[in-house]
Phi, psi and omega in degrees: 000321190295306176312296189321339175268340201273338178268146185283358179278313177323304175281325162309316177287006188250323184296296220295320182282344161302340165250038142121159170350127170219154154280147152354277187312292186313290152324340153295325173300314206263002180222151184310042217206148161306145164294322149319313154310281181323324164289148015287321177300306181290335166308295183341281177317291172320290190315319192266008181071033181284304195206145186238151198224159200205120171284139160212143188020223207280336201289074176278132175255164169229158186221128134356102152275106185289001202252344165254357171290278258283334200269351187288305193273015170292281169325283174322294195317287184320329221246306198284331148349265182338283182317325155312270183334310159289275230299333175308332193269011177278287162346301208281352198275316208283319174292297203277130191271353175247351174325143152293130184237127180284000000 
């Protein structure tokens, strides 16, 4: 899932679908690319449980599965956590003068 996030075409249509429901075409519209390219970016998004795309006639729309972004962003919290804590405890060996230094 994270790759499927790693292209900067990719997150754009995920930021642009955070605010509700597009067509193919309409999504398409907004980034420099072939219509053709661009469904590969969208096979994508689908294929990782990202986005759901859903036909009426000619009309592919596509919709934010918020529920599986969540689990991205689930991750991400954890992940800056983590990160956090070290560098606070980096901060504190560099600042603080009573710290123990190896």
């Amino acid at each position: 899932m994270l790759v499927a996030l790693a292209d900067p075409t990719r997150r754009g249509v995920i930021r642009r679908l955070g605010r509700g429901p597009a067509s193919v075409g309409d999504l398409a519209r907004e980034f420099p690319m072939t219509l053709p390219s661009f469904m590969k970016h969208v096979r994508t998004l689908e294929a990782n449980g990202l986005i759901r795309t859903v036909k009426s006639g000619r009309v592919r729309t596509c919709v934010l599965d918020r529920d599986r972004l969540a689990l991205v962003d689930g991750w991400l919290a954890e992940q800056r956590r983590i990160w956090e804590e070290r560098t606070d405890r980096l901060e504190r060996l560099v600042t603080d003068p009573k710290e123990e230094r190896l």
